[in-house]
BAMAR-268268 format. One record per atom (N, C-alpha, C): residue in three letters; x, y, z. Coordinates in steps of 0.1 Angstrom, whole numbers, plus 2048, in hexadecimal, padded with zeros to 3 digits. Layout:
BAMAR-268268
ALAXYZ;...
***
This chain:
BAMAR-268268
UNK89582BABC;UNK8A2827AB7;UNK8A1821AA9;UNK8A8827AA1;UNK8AC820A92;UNK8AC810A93;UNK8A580AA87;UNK8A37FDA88;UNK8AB7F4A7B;UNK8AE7E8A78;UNK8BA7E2A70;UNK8B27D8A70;UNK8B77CCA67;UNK8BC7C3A66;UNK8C47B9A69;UNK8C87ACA6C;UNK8D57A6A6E;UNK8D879EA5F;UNK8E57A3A5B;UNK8E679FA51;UNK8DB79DA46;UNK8DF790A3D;UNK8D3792A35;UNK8C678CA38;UNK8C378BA45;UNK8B7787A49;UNK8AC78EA46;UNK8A178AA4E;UNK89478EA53;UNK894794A63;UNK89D790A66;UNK89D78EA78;UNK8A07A1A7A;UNK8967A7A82;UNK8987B5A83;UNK8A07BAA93;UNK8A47C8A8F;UNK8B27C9A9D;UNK8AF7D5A9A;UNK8B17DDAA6;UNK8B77E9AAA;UNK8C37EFAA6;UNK8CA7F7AA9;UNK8D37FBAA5;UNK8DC7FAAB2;UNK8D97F7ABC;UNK8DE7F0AC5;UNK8DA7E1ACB;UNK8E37DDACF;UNK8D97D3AD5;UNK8D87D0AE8;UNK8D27CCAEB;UNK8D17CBAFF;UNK8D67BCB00;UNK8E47BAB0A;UNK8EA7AFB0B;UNK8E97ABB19;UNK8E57A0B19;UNK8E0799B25;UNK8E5793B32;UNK8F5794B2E;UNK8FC78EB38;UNK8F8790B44;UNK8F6799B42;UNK8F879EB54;UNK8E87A3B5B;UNK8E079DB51;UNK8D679BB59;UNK8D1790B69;UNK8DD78BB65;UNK8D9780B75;UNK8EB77CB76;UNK8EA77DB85;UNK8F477EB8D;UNK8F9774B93;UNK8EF76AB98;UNK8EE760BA1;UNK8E6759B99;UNK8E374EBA2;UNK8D8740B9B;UNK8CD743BA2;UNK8C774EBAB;UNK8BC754BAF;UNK8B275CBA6;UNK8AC750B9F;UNK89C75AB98;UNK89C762BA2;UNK896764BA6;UNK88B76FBAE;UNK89577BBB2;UNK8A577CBB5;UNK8AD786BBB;UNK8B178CBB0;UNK8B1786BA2;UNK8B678CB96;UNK8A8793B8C;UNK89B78CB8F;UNK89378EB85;UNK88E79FB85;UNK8887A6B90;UNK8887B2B91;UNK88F7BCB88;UNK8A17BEB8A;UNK8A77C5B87;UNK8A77C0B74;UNK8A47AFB6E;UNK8A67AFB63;UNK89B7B4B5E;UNK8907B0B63;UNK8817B8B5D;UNK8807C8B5E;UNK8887D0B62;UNK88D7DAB61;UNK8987DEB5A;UNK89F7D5B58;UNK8A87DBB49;UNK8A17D7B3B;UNK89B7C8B3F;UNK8957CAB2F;UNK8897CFB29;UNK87B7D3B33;UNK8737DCB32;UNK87C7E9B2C;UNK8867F2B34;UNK8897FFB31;UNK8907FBB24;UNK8967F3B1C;UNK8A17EFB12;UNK8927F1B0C;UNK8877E7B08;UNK87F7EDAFC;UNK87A7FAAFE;UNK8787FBB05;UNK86F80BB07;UNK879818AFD;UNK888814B02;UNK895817AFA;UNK896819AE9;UNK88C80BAE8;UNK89180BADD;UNK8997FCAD9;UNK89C7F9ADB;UNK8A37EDADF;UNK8997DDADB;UNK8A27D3AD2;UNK8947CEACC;UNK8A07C0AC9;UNK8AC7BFACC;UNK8B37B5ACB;UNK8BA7B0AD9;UNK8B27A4ADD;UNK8C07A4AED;UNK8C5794AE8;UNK8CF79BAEE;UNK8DC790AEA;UNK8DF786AF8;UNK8E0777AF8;UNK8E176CB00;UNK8E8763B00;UNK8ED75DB0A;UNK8FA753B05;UNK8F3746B0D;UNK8F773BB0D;UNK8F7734B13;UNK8F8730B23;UNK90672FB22;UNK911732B2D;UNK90E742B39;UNK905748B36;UNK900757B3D;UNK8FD754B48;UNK909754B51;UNK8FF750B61;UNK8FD744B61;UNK906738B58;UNK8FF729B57;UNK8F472BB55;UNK8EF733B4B;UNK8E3732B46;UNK8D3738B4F;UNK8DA73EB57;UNK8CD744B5F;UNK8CC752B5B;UNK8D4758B54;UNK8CA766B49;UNK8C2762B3E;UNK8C5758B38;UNK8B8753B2F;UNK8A8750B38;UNK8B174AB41;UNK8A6741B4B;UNK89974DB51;UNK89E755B56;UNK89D762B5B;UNK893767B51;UNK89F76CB45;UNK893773B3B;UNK88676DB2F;UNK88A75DB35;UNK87F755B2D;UNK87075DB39;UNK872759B48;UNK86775BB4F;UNK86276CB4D;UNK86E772B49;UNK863781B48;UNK85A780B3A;UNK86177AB2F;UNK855773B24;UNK84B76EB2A;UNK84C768B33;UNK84175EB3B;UNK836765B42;UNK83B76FB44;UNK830778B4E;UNK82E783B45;UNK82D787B3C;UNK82F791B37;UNK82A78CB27;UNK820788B24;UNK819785B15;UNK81E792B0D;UNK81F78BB00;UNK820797AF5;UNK82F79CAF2;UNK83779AB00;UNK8477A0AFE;UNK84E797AF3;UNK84978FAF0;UNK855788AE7;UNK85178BADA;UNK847793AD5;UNK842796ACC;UNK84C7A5AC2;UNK84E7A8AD0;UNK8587B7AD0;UNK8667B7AD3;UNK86C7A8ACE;UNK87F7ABACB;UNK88079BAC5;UNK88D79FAC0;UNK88F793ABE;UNK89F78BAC6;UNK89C77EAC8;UNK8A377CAD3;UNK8AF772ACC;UNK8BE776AD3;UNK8C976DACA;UNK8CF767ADB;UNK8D475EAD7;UNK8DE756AE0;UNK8EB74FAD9;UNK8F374DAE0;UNK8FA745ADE;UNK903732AE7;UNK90B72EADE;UNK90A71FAE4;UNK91A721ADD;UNK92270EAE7;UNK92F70EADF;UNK936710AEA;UNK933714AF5;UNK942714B01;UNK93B70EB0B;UNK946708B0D;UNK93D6F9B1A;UNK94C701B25;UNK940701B31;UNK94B707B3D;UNK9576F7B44;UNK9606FBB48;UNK96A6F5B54;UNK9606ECB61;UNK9636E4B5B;UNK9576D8B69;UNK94E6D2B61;UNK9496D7B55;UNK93F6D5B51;UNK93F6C7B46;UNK93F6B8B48;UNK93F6B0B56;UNK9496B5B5E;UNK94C6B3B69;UNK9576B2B72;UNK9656AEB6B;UNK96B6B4B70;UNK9796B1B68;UNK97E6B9B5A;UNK9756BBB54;UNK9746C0B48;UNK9796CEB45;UNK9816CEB38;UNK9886DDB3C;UNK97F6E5B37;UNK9816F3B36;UNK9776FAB2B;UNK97A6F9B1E;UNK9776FBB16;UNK9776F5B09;UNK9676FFB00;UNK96B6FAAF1;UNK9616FDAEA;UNK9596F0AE5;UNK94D6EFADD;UNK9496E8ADB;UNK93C6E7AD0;UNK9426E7AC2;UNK9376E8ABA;UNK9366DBAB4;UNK9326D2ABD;UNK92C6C5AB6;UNK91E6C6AB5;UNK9196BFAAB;UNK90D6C0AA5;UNK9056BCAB2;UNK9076B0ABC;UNK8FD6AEAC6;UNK8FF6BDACD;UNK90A6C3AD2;UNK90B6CFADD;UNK9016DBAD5;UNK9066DFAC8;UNK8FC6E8ACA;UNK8EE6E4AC9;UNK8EA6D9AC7;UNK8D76D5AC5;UNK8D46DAAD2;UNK8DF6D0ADE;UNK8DC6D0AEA;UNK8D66DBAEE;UNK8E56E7AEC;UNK8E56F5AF4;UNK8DA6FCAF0;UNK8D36F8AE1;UNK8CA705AD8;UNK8BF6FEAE2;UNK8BD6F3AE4;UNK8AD6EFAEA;UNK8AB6EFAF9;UNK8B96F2AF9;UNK8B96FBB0C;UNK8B7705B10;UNK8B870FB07;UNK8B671DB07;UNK8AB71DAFF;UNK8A171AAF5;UNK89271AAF5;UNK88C716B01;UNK892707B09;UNK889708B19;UNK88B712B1C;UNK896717B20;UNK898723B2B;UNK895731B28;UNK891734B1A;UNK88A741B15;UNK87D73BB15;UNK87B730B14;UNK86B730B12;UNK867732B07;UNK86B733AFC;UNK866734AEA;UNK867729AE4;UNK86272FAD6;UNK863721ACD;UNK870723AC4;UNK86F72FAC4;UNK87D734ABC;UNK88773DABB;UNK89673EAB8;UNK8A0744AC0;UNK8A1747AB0;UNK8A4755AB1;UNK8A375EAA4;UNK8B075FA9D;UNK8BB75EAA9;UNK8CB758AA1;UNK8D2754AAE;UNK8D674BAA8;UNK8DE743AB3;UNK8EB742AAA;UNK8F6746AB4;UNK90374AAAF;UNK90E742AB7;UNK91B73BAB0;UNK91F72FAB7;UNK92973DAB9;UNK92F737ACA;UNK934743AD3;UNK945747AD4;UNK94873EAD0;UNK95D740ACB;UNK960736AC4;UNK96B733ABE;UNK970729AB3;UNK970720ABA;UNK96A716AB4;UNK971704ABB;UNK97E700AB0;UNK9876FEAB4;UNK9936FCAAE;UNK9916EBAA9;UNK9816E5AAF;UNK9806D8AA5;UNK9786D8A9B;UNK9746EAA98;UNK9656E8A91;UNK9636DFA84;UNK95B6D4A83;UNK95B6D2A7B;UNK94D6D7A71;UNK9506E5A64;UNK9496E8A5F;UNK9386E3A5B;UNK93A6D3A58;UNK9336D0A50;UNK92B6CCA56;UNK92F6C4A69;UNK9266BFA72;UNK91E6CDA76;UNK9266DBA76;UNK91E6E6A7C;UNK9106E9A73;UNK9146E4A66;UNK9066E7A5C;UNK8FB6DDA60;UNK8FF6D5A62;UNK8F66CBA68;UNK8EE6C9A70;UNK8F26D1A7B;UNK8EB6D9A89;UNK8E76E3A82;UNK8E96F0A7D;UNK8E06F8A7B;UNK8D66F6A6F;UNK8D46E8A64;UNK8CE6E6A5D;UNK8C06E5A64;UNK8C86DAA6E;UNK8BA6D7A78;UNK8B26DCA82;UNK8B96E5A85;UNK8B26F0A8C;UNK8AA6F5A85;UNK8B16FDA78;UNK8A4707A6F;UNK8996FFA68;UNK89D6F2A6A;UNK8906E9A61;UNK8836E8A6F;UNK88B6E4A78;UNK8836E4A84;UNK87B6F0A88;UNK87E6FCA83;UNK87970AA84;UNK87D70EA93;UNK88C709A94;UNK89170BAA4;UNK89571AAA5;UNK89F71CA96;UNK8A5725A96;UNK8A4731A8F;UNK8A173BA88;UNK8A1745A7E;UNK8AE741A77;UNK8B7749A7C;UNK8C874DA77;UNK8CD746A7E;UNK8DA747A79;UNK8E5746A81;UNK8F474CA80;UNK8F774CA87;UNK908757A85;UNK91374FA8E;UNK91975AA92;UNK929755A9C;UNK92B762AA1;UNK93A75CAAB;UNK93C76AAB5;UNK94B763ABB;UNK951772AB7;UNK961770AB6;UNK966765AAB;UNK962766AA0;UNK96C75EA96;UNK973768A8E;UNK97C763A88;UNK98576BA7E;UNK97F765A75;UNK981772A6B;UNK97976DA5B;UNK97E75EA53;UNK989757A5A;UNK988750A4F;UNK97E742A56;UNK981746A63;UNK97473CA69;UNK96A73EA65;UNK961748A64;UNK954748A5D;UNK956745A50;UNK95F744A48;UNK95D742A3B;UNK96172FA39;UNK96972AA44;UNK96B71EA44;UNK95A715A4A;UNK95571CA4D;UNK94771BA52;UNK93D71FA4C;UNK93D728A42;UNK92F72BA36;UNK932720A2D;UNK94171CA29;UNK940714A1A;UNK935708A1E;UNK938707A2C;UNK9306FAA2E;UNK9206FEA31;UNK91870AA2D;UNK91070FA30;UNK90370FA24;UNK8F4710A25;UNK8F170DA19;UNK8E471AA1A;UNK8E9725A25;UNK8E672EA24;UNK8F073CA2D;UNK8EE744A2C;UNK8F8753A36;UNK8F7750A42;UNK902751A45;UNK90475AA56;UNK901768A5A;UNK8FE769A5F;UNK8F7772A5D;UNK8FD77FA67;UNK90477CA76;UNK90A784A7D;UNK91977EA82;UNK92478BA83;UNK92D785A8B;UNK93178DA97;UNK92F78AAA7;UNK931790AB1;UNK93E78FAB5;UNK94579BAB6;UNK953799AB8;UNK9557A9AC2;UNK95F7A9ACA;UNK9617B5AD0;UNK96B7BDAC7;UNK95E7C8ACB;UNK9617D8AC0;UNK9617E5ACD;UNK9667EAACD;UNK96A7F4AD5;UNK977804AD2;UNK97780EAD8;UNK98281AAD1;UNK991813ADC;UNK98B804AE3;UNK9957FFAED;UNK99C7F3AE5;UNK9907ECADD;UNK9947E1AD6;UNK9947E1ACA;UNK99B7E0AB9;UNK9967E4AAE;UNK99F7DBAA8;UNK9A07CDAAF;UNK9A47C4AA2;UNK99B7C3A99;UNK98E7C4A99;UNK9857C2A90;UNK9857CBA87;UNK98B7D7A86;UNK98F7E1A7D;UNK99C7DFA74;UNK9A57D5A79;UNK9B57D3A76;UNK9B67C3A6D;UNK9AB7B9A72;UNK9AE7AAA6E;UNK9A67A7A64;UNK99C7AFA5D;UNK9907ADA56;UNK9877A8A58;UNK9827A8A63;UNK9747A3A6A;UNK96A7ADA65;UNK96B7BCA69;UNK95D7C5A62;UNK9607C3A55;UNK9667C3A4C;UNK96C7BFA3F;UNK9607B7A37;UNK9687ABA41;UNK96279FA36;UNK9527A2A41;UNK94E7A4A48;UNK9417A8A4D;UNK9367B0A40;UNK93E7BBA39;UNK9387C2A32;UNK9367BEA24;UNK9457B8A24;UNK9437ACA18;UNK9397A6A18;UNK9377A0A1F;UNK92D793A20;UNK91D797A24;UNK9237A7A2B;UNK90E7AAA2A;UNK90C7A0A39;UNK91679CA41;UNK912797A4E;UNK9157A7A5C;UNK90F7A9A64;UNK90B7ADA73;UNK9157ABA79;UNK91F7B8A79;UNK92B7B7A8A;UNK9207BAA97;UNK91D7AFA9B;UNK91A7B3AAB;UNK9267B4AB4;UNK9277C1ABA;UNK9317C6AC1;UNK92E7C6ACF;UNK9367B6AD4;UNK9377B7AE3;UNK9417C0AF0;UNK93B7C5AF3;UNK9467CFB00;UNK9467DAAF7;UNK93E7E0AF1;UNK9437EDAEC;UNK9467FCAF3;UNK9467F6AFC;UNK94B809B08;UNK9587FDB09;UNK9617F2B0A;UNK96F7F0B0B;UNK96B7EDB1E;UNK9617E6B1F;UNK95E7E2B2E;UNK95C7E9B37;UNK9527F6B31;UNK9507FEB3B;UNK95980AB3C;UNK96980CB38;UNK972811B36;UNK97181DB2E;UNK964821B24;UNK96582BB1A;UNK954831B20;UNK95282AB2F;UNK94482FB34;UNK94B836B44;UNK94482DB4D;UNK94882DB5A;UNK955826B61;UNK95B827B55;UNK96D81FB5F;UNK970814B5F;UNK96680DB5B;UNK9697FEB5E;UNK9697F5B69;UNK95D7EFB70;UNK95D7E7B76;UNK95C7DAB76;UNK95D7D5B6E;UNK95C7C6B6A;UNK9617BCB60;UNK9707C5B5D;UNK97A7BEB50;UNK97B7B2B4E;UNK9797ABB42;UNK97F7A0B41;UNK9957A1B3C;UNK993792B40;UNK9A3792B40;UNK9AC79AB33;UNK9A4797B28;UNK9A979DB1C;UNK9A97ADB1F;UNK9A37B6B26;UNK9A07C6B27;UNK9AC7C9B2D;UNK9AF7BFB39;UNK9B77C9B41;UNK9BE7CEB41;UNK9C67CEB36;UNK9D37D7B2D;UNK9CA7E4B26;UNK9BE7E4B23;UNK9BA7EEB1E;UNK9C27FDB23;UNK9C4804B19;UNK9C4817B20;UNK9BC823B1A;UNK9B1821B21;UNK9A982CB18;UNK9AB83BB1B;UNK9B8841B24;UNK9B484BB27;UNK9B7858B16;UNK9BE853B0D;UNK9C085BB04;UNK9B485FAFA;UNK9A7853AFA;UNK99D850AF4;UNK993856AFB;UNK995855B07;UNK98B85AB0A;UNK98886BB11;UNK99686FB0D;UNK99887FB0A;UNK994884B01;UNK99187EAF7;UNK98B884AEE;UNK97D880AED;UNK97A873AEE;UNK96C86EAF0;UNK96487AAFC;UNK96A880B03;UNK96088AB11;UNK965895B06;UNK96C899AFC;UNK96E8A7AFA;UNK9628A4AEC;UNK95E89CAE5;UNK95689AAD8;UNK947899AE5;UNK94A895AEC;UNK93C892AF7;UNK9338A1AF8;UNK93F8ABAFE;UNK93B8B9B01;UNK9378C0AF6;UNK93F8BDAEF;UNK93A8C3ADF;UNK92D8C0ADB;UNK9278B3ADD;UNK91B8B4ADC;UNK9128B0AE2;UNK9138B2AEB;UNK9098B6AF8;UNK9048A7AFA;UNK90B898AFD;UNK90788DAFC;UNK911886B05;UNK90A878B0A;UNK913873B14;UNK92086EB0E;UNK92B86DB12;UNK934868B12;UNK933856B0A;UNK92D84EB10;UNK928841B0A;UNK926841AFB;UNK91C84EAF8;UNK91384EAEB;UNK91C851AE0;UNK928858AE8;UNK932859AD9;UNK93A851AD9;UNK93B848AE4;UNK94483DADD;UNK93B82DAD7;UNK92C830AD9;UNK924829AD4;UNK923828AC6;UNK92483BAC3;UNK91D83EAB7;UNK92B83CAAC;UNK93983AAB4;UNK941839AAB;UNK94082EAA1;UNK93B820AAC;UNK939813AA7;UNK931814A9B;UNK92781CA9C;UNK91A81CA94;UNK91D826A83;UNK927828A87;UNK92B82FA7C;UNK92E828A71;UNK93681DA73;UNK93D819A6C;UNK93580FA61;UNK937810A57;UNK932809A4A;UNK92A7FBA49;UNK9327F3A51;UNK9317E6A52;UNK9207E3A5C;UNK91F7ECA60;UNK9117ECA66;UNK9127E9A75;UNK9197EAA7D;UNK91D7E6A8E;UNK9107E5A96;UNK90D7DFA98;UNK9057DFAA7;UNK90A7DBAB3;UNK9097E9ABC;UNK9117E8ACB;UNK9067DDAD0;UNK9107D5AD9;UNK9067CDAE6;UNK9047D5AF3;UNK8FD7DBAFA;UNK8FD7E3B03;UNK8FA7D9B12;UNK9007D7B18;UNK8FF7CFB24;UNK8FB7D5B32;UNK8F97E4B36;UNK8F57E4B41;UNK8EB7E1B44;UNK8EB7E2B55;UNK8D67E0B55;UNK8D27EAB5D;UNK8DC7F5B60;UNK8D5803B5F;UNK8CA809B5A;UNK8BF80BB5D;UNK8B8811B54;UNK8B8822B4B;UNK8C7826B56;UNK8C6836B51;UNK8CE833B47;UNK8D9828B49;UNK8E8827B3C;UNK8DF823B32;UNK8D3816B30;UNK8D3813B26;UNK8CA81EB1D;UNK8BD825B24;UNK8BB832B1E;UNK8C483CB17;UNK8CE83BB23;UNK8DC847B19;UNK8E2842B12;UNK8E5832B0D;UNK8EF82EB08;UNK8E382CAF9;UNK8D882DAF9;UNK8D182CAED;UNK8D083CAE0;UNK8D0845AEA;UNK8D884FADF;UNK8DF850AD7;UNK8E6849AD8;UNK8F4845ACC;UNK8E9841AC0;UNK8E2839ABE;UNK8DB838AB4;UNK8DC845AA9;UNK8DA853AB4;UNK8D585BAAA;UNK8E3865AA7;UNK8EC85FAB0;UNK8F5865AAB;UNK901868A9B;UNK90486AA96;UNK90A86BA86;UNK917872A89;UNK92386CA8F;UNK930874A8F;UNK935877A81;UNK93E885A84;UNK944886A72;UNK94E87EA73;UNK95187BA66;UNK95E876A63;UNK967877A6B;UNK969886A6D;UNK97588EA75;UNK978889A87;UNK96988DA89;UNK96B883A96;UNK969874A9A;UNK96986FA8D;UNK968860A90;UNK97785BA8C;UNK980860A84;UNK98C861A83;UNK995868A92;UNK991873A96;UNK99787BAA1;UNK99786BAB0;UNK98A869AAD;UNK98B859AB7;UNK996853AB6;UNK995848AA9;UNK99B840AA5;UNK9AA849AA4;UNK9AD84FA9E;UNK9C0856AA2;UNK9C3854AB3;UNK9BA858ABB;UNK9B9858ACB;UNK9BE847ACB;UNK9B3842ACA;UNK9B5832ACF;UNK9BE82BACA;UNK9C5831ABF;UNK9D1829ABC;UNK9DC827ABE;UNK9E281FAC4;UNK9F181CAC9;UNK9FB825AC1;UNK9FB826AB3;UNKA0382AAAF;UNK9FC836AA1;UNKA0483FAA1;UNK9FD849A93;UNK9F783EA8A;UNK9EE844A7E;UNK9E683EA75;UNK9F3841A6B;UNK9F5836A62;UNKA02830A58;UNKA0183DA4C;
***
């Protein structure tokens, strides 16, 4: 698989990346670990050299999970590099407590040195704060990631789902790049095409990590597992043509709505979340795929609600 950069780092990536959620299901190590050590063995073998982590994943038992296959398994962490993210405190979490965001300077130290326990490293390669906190205050967030990178906690760091002027209300206070912004990119979802997110992304030389990029399953196998925001999605116009560009050249259905992503200027890297081992093999083709113009426009006319202006 074709290999990148994130932003203007050092930190190296695939042209895809392997996302973790759904490596653990339950709070059962032992009933989850099997099937993840078999997504993420077959993800490098792939090609695959970025997996992406959140905090909140299973309350934290897919980190937990994939810290112990580092654990048994010497030498793997040598061969990707590993991001997570912090910033959304769940409903209960104390008791009573609503869900909420949270980028205070103690929450993220906390979250970043809970997720090195639970991967088991010394260091998280980007740690990316995970939706807007509507209290952020820029200057305390520099403060936490000062201390992180001094402490050699962190590499990078980025965000996921902000609108550009959030990231830019959040670099002024920065005393180096951001380096990625994870936002959902899809031929189902393309605000990020309409609000200036890939925009100011290219501007700035920062990494769209594109979460849900099959549109939840919906531009793959149908969708089984939407979130609330999908379920107005309608792919069947998109994805008429996505199976007629498919047959044309002789490739899965997934890989050309992968390879659409990959097209685009701004540099996209899809997050790929199954833990199939045949999907994530087939979904790594897209790498080598190069749509024309013609059919990357023939998509994009399909997915749009209304003719192009």
């Amino acid at each position: 698989m074709q290999q990148t950069f994130l932003g203007h780092s050092k930190v190296p990536s695939s042209r895809l990346a392997y996302g973790c959620w759904r490596i653990a299901t339950s709070s059962d190590l032992s009933q989850n670990y099997a099937v993840a050590k078999t997504a993420i063995f077959t993800a490098l073998d792939a090609g695959y050299t970025l997996f992406d982590h959140a905090d909140i994943y299973c309350n934290g038992v897919s980190e937990q999970i994939f810290g112990r296959i580092l654990q048994d398994n010497p030498g793997l962490r040598s061969r990707m590099s590993i991001a997570t993210k912090c910033g959304i405190r769940l409903k209960n979490q104390p008791h009573g407590a609503p869900a909420r965001y949270d980028f205070s300077k103690d929450h993220i130290i906390a979250q970043c040195e809970l997720s090195l326990r639970r991967l088991g490293i010394e260091t998280i390669d980007l740690l990316h704060l995970h939706r807007p906190d509507y209290l952020m205050d820029a200057s305390e967030v520099a403060e936490a990631f000062d201390q992180l990178r001094a402490e050699g906690k962190v590499r990078e760091f980025g965000v996921s789902n902000f609108r550009p002027s959030h990231v830019s209300l959040l670099q002024s206070a920065l005393s180096f790049p951001l380096v990625v912004n994870q936002v959902e990119i899809s031929l189902l979802q393309m605000k990020a095409l309409e609000d200036g997110t890939l925009d100011y992304c290219q501007e700035k030389k920062m990494t769209p990590l594109a979460w849900s990029p099959l549109g939840g399953g919906l531009l793959a196998d149908g969708g089984k597992d939407l979130l609330p925001g999908q379920m107005d999605y309608e792919p069947s116009f998109v994805v008429a043509i996505v199976d007629w560009i498919a047959k044309t050249r002789n490739v899965p259905k997934e890989v050309v709505s992968l390879a659409w992503l990959l097209k685009h200027p701004s540099g996209i890297i899809p997050i790929v979340g199954t833990t199939s081992p045949e999907r994530i093999r087939r979904m790594a083709e897209a790498s080598g795929v190069d749509l024309t113009r013609e059919e990357w426009y023939h998509l994009l006319t399909a997915a749009r609600p209304e003719p192009l202006p």
